[in-house]
C-alpha positions in Angstrom: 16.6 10.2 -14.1 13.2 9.2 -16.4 10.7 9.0 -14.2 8.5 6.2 -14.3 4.8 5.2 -13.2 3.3 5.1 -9.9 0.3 2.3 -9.0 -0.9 2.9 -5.8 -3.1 0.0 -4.5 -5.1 1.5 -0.7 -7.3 -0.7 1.0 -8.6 -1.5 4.6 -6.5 -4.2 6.0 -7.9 -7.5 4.9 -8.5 -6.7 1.6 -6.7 -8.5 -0.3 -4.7 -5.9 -1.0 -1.4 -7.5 -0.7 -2.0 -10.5 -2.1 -2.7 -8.5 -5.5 0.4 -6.9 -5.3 2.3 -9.9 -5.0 0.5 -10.8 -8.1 1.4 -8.4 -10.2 5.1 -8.0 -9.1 5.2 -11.9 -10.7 4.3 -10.1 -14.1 7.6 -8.8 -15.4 5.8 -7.7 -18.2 4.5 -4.9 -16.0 8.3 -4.2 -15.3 7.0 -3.3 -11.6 9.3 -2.9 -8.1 7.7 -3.0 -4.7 8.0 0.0 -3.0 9.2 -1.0 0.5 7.5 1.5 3.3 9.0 2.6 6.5 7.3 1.7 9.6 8.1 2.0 13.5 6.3 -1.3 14.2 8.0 -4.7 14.9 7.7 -7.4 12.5 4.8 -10.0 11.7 5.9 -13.6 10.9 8.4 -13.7 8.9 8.9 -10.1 7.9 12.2 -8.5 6.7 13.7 -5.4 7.3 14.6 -4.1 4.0 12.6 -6.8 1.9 9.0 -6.2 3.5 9.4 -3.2 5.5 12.1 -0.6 6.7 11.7 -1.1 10.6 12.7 1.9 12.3 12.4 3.2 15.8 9.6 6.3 16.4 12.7 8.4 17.3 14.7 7.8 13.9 11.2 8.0 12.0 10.2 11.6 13.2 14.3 12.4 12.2 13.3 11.5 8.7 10.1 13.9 8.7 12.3 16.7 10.0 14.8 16.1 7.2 12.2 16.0 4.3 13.0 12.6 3.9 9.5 11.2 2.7 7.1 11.3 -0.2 4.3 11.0 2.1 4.1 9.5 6.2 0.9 8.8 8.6 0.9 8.6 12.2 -1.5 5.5 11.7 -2.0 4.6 15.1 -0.5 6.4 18.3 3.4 6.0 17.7 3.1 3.9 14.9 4.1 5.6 12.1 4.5 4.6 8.4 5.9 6.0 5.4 7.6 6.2 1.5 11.2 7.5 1.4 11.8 9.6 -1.4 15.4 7.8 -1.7 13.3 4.6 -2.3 11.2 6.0 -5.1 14.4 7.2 -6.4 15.5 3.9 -6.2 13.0 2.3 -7.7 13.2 4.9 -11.0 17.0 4.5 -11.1 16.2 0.7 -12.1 14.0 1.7 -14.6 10.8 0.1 -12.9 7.3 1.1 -12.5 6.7 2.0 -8.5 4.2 -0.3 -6.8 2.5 0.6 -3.6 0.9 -1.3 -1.4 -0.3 1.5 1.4 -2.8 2.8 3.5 -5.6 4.6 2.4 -4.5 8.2 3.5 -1.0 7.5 2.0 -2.5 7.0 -1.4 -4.2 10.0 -1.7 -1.0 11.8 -0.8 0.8 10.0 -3.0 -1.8 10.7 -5.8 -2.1 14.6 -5.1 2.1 15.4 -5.0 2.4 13.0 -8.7 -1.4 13.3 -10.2 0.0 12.5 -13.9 2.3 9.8 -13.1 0.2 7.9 -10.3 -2.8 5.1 -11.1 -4.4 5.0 -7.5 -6.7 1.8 -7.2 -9.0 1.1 -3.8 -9.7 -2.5 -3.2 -13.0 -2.5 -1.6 -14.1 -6.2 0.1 -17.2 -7.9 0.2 -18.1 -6.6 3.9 -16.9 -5.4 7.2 -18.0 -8.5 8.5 -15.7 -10.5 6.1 -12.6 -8.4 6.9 -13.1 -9.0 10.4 -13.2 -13.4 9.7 -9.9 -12.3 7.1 -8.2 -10.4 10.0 -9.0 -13.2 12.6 -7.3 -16.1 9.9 -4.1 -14.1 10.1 -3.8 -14.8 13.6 -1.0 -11.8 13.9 -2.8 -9.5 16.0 -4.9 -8.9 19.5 -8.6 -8.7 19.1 -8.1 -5.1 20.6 -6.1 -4.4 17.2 -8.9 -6.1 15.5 -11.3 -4.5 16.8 -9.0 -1.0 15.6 -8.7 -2.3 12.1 -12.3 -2.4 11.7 -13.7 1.2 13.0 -10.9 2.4 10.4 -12.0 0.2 8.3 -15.5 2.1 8.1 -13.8 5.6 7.5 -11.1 4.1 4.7 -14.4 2.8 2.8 -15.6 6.5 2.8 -12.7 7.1 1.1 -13.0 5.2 -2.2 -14.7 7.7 -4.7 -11.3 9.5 -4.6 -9.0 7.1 -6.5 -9.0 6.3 -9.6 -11.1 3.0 -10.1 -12.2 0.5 -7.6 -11.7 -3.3 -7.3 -13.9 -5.2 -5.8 -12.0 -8.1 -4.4 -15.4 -10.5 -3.9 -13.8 -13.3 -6.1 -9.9 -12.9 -5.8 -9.0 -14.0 -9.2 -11.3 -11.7 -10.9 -10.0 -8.9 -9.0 -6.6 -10.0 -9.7 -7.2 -9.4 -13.6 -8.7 -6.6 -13.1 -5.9 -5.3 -11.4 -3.5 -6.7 -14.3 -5.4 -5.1 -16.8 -5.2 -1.7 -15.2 -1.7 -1.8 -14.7 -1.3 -3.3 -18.0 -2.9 -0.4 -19.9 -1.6 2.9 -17.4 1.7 1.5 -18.0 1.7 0.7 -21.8 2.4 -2.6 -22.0 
């Protein structure tokens, strides 16, 4: 199987992370497939198991760490886990696509360590703590407690920056949504 590219896009939530992604997976150009994560928490909205997320219970999850199953997991918060299957990279490969990430901070860096050749690993840093909070409130999805959580990682995640590759700075979202573009554009060759 040819191997193709890994972009790994790690942010604090409420960076605007996503909505980059979801930019450049519009860019077939790019030739880029979402890499869809593994988590053991319930769905937001609208989610989809197997189109945003693969929902699985804590018990199945730590089955699939036993059986070598991922590229990289995280214990994110107590219980809730989160990870990349190796099958779905695989996946991803088989179609002749570029891997696209959009993942924690932590998961990244793991991700960037185990592939250092074939990954691009891009931080999205935001204007300010205090605008991720007003972001995270707009979402309306989640308890000011889990707010409040978001945040003090928030803090630690932007410690974390130096280590990728390049940093975005998502102040105006269409610049940084070029800026992404461009990146991808010129790690992948086209």
């Amino acid at each position: 199987m040819k191997k193709g590219k890994l972009i790994v896009f790690s942010a604090p939530s409420g960076s605007g992370k996503t909505t980059i992604v979801r930019h450049l997976l519009e860019q077939e150009n790019l030739e880029l497939e979402f890499s869809i994560s593994a988590a053991t928490r319930s769905p937001r909205g609208e989610e989809q198991h197997g189109k945003d997320y693969y929902f699985m219970s804590t018990e199945e999850f730590k089955a699939h760490i036993k059986a070598g199953d991922f590229v990289e997991w995280e214990e994110v918060y107590r219980d809730n886990f989160y990870g990349t299957l190796k099958s779905e990279v695989e996946r991803i490969w088989s179609h002749g696509k570029n891997v696209i990430f959009d993942i924690d901070v932590a998961g990244g860096l793991r991700i960037k360590k185990k592939f250092p050749e074939e990954t691009l690993a891009v931080f999205v840093k935001p204007p300010s703590i205090d605008e991720l909070k007003i972001r995270l409130k707009k979402r309306s999805t989640e308890s000011e407690d889990k707010i409040n959580m978001r945040i003090a990682k928030a803090s630690v995640e932007l410690a974390t920056a130096p280590q990728f590759d390049t940093i975005i700075k998502n102040y105006d979202l269409a610049t940084a949504q070029k800026e992404a573009s461009d990146l991808v554009k010129d790690f992948v060759g086209n």
